[in-house]
C-alpha positions in Angstrom: 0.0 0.0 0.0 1.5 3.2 -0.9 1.3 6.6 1.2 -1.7 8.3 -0.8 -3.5 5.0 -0.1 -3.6 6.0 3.8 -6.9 6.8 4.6 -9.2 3.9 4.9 -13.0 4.3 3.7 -13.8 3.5 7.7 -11.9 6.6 9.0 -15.4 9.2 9.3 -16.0 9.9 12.1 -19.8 8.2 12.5 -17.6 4.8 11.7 -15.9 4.9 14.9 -18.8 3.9 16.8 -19.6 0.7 15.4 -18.7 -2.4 17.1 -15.7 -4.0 16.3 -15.9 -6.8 13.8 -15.7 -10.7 14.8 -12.4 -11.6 15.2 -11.3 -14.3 12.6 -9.2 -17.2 13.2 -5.4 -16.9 11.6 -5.0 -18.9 8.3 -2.6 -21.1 7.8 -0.7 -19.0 5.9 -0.7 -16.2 8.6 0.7 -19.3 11.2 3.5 -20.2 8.9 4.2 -16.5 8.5 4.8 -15.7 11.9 6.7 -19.5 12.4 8.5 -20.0 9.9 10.8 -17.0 10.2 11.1 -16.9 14.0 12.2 -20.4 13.4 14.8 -19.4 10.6 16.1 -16.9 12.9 16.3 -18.9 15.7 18.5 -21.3 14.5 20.6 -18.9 12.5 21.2 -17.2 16.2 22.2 -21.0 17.5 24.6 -21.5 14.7 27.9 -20.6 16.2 26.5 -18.9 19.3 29.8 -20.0 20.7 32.9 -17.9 19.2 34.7 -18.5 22.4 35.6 -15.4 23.5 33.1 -12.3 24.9 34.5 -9.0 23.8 35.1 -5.5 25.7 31.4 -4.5 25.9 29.9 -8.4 26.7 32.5 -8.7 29.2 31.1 -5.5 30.9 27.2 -7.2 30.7 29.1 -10.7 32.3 30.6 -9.1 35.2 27.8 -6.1 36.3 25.3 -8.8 36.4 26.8 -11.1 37.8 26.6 -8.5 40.8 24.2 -8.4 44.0 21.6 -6.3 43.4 23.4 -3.4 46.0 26.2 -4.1 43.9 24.4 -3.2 40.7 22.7 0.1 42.1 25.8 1.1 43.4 27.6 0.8 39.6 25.0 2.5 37.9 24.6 5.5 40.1 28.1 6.4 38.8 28.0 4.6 34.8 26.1 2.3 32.7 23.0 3.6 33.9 21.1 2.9 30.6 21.8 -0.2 30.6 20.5 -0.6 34.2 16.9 -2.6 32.9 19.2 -5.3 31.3 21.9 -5.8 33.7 18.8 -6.7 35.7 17.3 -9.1 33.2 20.6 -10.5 32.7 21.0 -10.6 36.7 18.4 -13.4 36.5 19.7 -15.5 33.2 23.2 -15.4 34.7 22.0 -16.4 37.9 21.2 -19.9 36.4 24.3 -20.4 33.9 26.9 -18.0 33.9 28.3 -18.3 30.7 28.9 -17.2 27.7 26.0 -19.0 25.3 23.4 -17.7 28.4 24.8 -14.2 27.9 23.2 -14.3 24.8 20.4 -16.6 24.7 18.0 -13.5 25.8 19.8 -12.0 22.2 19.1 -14.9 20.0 15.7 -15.6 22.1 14.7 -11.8 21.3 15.3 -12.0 17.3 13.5 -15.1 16.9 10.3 -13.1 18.4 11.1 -9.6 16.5 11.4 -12.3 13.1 8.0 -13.4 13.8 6.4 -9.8 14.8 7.9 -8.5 11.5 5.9 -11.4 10.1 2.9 -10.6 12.0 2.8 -7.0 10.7 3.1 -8.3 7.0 0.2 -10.1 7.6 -1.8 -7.7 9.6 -1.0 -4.7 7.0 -0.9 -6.8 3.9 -1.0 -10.6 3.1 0.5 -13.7 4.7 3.1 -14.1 2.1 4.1 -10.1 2.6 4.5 -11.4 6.1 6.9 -14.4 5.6 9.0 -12.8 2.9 10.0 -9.9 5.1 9.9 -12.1 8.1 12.9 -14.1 6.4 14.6 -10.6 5.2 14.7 -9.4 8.4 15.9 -13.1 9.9 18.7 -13.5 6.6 20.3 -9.4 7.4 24.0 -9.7 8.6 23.4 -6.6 11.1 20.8 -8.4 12.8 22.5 -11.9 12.7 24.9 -10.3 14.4 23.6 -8.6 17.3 21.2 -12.0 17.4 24.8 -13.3 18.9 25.7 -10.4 21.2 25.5 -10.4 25.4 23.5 -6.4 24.7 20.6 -5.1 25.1 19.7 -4.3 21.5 17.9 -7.2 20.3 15.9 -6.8 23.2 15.1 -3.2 22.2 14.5 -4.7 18.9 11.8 -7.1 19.8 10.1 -4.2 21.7 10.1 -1.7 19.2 7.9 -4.7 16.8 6.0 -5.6 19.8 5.0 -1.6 20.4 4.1 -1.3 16.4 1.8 -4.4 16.3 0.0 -2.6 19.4 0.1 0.5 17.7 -2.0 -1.1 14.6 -4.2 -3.4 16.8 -5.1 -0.2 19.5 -5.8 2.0 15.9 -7.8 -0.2 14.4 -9.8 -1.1 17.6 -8.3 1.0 20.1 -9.6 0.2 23.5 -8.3 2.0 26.9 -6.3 -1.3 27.8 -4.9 -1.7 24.5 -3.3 1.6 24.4 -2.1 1.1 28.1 -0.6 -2.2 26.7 1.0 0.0 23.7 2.5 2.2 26.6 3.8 0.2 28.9 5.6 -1.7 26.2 7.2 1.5 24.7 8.1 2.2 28.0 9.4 -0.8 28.9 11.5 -0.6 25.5 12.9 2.6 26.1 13.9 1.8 29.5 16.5 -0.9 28.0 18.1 1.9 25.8 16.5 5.0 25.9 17.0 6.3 21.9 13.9 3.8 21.7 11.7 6.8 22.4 12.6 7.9 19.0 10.3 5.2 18.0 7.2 7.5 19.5 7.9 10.0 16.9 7.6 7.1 14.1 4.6 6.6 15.6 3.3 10.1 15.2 4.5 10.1 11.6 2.8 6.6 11.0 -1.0 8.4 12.3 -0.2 12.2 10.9 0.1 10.0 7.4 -3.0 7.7 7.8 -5.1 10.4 9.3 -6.2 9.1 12.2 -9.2 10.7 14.0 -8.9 12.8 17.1 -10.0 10.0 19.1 -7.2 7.3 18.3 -4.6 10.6 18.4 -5.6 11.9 22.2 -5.6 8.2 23.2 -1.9 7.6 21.7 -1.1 10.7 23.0 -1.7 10.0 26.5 0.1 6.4 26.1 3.0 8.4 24.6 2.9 11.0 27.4 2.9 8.1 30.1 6.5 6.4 28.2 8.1 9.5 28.4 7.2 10.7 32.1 8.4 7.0 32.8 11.8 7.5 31.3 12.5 11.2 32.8 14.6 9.7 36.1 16.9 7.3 33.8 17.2 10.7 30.9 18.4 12.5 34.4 20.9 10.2 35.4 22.3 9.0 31.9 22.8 12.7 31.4 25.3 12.9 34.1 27.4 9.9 32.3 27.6 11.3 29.2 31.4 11.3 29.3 31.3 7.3 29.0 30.5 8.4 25.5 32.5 11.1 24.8 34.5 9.1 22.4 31.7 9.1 19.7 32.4 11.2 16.9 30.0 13.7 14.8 28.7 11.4 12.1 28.7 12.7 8.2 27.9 10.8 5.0 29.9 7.6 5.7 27.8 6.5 9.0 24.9 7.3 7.1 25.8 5.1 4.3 27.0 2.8 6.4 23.7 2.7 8.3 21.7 2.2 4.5 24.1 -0.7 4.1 23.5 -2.0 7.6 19.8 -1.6 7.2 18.8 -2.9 3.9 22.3 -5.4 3.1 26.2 -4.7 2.5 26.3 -6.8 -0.5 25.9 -4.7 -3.6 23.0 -6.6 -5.3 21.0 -7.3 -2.7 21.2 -3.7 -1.5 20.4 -2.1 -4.8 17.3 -5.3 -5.1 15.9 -4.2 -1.1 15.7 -0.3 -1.7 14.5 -0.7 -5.3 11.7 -3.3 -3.5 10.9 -0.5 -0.9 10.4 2.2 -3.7 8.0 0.1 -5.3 6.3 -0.2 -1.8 6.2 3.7 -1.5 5.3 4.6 -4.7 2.9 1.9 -5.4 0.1 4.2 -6.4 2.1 5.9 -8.9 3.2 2.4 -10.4 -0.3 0.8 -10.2 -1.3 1.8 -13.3 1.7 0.3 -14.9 2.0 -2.8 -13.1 -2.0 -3.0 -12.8 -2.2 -4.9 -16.0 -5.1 -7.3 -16.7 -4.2 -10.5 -14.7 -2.3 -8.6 -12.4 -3.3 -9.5 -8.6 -4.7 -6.5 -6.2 -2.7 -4.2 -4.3 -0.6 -5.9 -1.8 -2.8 -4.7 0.9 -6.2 -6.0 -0.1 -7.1 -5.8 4.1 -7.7 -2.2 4.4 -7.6 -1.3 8.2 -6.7 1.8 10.0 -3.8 2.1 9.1 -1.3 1.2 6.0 1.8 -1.2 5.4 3.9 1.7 3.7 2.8 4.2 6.5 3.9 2.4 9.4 7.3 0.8 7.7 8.4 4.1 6.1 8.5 6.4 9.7 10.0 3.2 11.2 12.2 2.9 9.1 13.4 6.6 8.4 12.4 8.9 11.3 14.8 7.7 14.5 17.9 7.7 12.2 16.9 11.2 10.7 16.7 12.4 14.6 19.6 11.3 16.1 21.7 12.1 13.0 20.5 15.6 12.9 20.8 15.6 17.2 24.5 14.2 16.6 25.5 17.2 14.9 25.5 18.7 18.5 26.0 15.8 20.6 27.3 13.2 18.6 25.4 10.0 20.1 24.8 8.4 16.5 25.9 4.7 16.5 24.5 1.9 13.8 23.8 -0.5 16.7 21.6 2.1 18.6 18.8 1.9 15.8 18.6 -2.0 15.4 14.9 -1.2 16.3 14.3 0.6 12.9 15.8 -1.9 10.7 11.9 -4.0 10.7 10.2 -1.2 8.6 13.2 -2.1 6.0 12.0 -5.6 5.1 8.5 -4.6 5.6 8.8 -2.2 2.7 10.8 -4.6 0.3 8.0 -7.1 0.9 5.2 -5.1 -0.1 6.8 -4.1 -3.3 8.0 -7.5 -4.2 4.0 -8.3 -3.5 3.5 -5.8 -6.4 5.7 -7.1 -8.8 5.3 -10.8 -8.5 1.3 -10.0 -8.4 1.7 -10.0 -12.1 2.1 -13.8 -11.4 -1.5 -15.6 -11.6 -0.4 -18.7 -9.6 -0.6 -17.9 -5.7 2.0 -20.7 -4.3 4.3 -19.8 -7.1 4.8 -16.5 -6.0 4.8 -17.2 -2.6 7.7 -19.8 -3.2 9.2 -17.2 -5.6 9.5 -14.4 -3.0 11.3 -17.2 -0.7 13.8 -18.4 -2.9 14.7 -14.4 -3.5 15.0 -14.4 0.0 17.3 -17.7 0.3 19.3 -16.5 -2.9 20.2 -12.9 -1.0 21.1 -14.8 2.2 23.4 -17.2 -0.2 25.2 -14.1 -1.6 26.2 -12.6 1.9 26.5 -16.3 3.3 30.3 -14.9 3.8 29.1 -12.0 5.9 26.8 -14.6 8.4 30.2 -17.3 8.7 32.7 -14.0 9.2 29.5 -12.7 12.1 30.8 -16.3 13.7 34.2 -15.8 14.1 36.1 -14.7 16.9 37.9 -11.8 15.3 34.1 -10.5 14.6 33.6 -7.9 17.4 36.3 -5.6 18.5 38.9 -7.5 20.6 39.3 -10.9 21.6 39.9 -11.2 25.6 39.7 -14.8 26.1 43.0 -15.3 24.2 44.2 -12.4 26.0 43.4 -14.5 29.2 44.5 -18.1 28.1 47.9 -16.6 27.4 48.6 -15.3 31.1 46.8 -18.7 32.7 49.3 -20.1 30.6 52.6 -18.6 31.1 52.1 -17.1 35.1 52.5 -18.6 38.0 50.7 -18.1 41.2 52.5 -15.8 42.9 53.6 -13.7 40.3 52.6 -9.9 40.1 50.0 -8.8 37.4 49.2 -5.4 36.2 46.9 -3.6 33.4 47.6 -0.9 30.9 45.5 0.8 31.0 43.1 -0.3 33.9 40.0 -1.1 31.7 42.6 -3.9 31.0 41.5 -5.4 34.0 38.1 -6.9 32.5 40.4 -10.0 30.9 40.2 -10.8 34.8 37.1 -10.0 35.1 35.5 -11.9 32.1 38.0 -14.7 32.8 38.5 -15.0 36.7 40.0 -18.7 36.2 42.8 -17.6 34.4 44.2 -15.1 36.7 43.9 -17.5 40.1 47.0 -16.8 42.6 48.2 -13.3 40.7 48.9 -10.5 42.9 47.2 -7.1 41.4 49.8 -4.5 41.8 47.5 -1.8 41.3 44.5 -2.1 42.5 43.3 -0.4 45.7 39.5 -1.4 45.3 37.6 -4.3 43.6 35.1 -3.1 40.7 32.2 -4.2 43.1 33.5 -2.3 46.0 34.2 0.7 44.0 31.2 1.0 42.3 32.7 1.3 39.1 32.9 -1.2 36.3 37.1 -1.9 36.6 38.0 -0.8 40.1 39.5 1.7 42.2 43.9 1.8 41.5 46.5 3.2 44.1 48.4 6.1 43.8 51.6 6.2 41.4 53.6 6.6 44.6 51.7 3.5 46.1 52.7 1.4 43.2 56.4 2.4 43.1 56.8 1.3 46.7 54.5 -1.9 46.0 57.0 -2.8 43.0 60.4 -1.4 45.4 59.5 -4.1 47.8 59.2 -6.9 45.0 62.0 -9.2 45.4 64.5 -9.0 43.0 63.8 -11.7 40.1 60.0 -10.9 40.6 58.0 -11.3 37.9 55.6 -9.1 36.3 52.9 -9.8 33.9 52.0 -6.7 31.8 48.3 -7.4 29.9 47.9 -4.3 27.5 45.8 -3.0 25.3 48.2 -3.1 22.4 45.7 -0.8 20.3 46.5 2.0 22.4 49.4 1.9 24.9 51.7 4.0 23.4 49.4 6.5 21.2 48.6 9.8 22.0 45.9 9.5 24.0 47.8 7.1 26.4 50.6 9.8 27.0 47.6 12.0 27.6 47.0 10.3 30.3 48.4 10.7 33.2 47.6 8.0 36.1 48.7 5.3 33.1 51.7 6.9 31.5 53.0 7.1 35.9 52.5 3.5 35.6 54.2 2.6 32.8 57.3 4.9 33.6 57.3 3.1 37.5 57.0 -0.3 35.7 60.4 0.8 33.6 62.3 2.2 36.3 61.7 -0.8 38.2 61.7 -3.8 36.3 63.2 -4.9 32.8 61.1 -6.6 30.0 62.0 -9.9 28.8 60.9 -9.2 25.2 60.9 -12.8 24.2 58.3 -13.5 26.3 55.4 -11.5 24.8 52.7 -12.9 23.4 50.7 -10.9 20.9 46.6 -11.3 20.2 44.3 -9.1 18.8 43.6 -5.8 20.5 45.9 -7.5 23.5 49.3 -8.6 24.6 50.9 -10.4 27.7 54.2 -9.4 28.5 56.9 -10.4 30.9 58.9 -7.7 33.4 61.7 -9.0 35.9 62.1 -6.7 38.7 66.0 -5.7 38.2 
């Protein structure tokens, strides 16, 4: 259904008041396209769930919630408050099996049911087979196969940004008072996971300025919406006063935004040029449906006119958050790919609908239906690289279990350990075992104690009398971030670079030693 298509013959005013109609039973078509890509997506989360390491930002999810709960209230008064709802969530998963493949079971969990909400909205706006096709786009995208695999919170955001849009089309079709309650707390809820998720309210707003809604179904949202935000006020407050844990994000231009295109609708050249051409055709159906309206043709893709349209809720979903924070981030640059996974479902949404138009032209229902699905399975065949690369251990950032294995393997209890530069510390953190009998030179206060996500450190003086009394022969097992001890912004600071100068006056490296891993290195010093 295309935007001038928004406004349903039902919309006047004296059509409100009649009863809602009897609801219908789901087809078998609409089951299968709700199951079949929740299942798809569930086992392409299971496929290699275990990479064998966690990286820097799963390592900090591991070890906050594995915390008591004082614990946990104490660490976000001071950072990670946003993240405070999942540490929570995760409090409880953890709780059972700390491990890696529970840190992100919730993930994979999470995607299977966004899968099948993107193929409930296909069906709901358009047609069962509109539902599975983009319920397998969404399931066979890279970007969301891997964050499917990742110990965050935004698959979790993801599943309740689809979950608040199918309310959103229920409550405006038959709006009750507890089906917009239900459409609030969930956007609440949402939000309250990562808090750019209440860019998804002004999606919203889009979706019912576009379909005309009536006054009724707008004061109604309205007061839902008004609820969310009131809710979220206390967590804007305190996330505000942590802004400086990401002060390292830069002011985006035309390469995040491209890169946020490629994220969103494919990396792989033909299947991105296929997706957007696909969502066009979605948009502009109406000025197409003459041409492609031929005799033979099959109807619009949405023959179920309700209030409101397929193109109307995808395109704001889609579009609007990214448009906001990119045009916020020119003042405070806060614009990162992963913080608007929850948009990505009005991509596959649209490129549904307007393969729906084009393979209309086909008279034979199950052939198109089976059509759309191998176009599906041949775009997930051509970035088939992309999915086995998403399953590697070299696919995040750093690698810390090597990191770890490397000192478990070459120390000795007894021997003296210390970090450059102190966020180091989270190989010990992530991987306790590893680092049994090791003396921490530096630290003064555990994380937990501290409050703070890598602990409290002594004084340079402390350290140089700690490493004075060290017996000569002691040895000293540097773990470094090799990506940037030694650069600019080390020097810069100055609690490290004190370190690192009372390490060298102190103690000798024993070069042959080292062992070198990505993002990390273990290196031996002998006290002279």
């Amino acid at each position: 259904m295309g935007l001038t298509e928004l406004e349903p013959p039902g919309a006047a005013p004296e059509a409100a008041a009649q009863p809602p109609p009897v609801r219908a039973r789901p087809t078998r078509g609409a089951v299968l396209a709700v199951a079949v890509p929740a299942a798809v997506m569930l086992v392409l989360g299971l496929w290699g769930l275990d990479r064998g390491t966690m990286w820097r930002d799963e390592s900090a999810t591991f070890q906050v919630a594995r915390r008591s709960l004082p614990e946990m209230r104490h660490v976000l008064g001071t950072i990670d408050a946003v993240h405070g709802l999942y540490y929570l969530l995760m409090h409880a998963v953890l709780a059972v099996r700390p491990d890696e493949i529970a840190l992100r079971l919730p993930s994979v969990a999470a995607s299977a049911a966004t899968a099948a909400l993107v193929g409930a909205l296909g069906c709901r706006l358009a047609r069962p087979r509109v539902g599975l096709w983009a319920g397998l786009l969404y399931a066979a995208t890279p970007f969301v196969g891997h964050y499917a695999q990742e110990g965050r919170s935004y698959a979790l955001v993801a599943a309740g940004a689809a979950l608040g849009t199918w309310l959103l089309v229920r409550a405006a079709e038959h709006g009750s008072y507890g089906r917009w309650a239900g459409y609030g707390a969930v956007v609440a809820g949402t939000a309250l996971l990562h808090e750019f998720a209440v860019l998804l309210l002004a999606a919203h707003a889009v979706t019912l300025m576009l379909s005309r809604a009536p006054w009724r179904t707008w004061r109604r949202w309205g007061c839902a919406a008004a609820a969310a935000c009131l809710l979220l006020i206390p967590l804007a407050a305190v996330s505000r006063g942590q802004s400086a844990q990401v002060s390292w994000i830069r002011t985006p231009g035309l390469r995040e935004a491209e890169a946020l295109v490629k994220a969103f609708a494919g990396p792989e050249q033909p299947v991105l040029g296929v997706v957007l051409a696909l969502a066009a055709v979605a948009v502009l159906g109406p000025v197409l449906g003459p041409v492609l309206g031929r005799r033979g043709a099959a109807p619009s893709p949405s023959p179920r006119r309700g209030a409101l349209g397929l193109a109307a809720v995808a395109l704001p979903w889609a579009l609007v958050p990214p448009v906001l924070l990119y045009a916020a981030a020119q003042f405070q640059p806060l614009f990162l790919d992963r913080y608007l996974l929850f948009c990505l479902a009005g991509v596959p949404l649209l490129a549904a609908a307007g393969a729906d138009r084009i393979l209309g032209l086909v008279l034979w229902r199950r052939t198109v239906t089976a059509l759309g699905a191998a176009a599906v399975l041949a775009a997930f065949a051509v970035q088939l690289p992309l999915h086995e690369r998403e399953r590697l251990p070299t696919s995040r950032g750093d690698e810390l279990a090597p990191v770890a294995s490397a000192a478990g393997r070459l120390a000795r209890p007894g021997d003296a350990v210390l970090f450059l530069p102190l966020y180091e510390r989270r190989v010990a953190l992530a991987y306790p075992r590893d680092f049994t009998g090791l003396h921490d030179l530096t630290l003064k206060r555990s994380p937990a104690a501290s409050g703070t996500l890598f602990g409290e450190e002594v004084t340079t003086a402390a350290l140089r009398d700690r490493l004075a009394r060290l017996p000569s022969g002691s040895r000293v097992w540097v773990v470094g971030d090799t990506s940037t001890v030694g650069t600019r912004w080390f020097r810069a600071q100055r609690a490290e670079s004190a370190k690192a100068a009372a390490l060298e006056a102190f103690c000798r490296e024993v070069r042959e030693s080292a062992v070198f891993v990505r993002g990390g290195s273990v290196s031996l010093y002998v006290r002279r």
